[in-house]
C-alpha positions as CSV (number, residue, x, y, z in Angstrom):
1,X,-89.1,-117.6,110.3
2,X,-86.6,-119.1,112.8
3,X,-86.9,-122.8,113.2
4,X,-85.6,-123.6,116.6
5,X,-84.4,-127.1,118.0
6,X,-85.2,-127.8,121.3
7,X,-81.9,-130.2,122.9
8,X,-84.8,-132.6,124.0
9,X,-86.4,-133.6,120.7
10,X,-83.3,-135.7,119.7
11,X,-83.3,-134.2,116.3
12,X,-79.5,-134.2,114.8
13,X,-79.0,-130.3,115.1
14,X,-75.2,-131.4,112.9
15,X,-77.2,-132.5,109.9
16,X,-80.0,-129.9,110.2
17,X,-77.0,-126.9,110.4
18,X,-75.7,-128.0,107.2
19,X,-78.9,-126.6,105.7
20,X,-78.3,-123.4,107.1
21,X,-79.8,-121.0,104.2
22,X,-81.6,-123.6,102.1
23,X,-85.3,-124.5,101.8
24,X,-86.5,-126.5,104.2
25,X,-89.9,-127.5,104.7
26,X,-90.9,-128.2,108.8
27,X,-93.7,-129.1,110.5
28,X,-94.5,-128.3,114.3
29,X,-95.9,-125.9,116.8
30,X,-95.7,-122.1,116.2
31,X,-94.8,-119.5,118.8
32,X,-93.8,-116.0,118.8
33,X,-90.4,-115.0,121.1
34,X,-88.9,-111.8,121.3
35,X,-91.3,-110.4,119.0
36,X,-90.0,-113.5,116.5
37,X,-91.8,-116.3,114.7
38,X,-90.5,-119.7,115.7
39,X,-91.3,-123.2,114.5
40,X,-90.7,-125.9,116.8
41,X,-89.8,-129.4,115.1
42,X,-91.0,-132.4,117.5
43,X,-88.9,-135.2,115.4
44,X,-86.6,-135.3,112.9
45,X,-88.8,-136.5,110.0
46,X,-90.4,-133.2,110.8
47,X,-87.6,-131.0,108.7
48,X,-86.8,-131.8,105.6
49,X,-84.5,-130.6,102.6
50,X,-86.3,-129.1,99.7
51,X,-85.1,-129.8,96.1
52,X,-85.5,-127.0,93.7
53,X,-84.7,-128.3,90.3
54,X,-81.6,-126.2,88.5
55,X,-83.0,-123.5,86.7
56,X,-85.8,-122.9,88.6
57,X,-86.2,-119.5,89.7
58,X,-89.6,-119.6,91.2
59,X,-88.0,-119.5,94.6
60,X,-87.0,-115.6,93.9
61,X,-83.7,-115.3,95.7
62,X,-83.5,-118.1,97.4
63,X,-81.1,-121.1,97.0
64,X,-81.2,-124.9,97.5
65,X,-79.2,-127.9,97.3
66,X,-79.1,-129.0,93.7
């Protein structure tokens, strides 16, 4: 799912592009565009960086910030 920052929220789109590729959990409103799930952050306590412990590969092929 695409999480998309909208320039008028505030949220600090440098710090949330250094995630690029890592878990993230985000809260906010859900729309479909271009045939494409987006989630739509309001603040920007509503992203936040999820820690997988090292070793754990419950994620499947996913990667986080250790």
């Amino acid at each position: 799912m695409v999480v998309f920052v909208d320039g008028t929220t505030g949220i600090d789109t440098a710090v949330v592009d250094q995630w690029l590729g890592d878990i993230v959990a985000v809260t906010g409103v859900t729309k479909c565009y271009n045939d494409e799930g987006e989630i739509l952050p309001r603040f920007q306590d509503d992203i936040k960086l999820c820690i997988v412990p090292n070793g754990d590969d419950s994620w499947g092929s996913w990667k986080a910030r250790w």
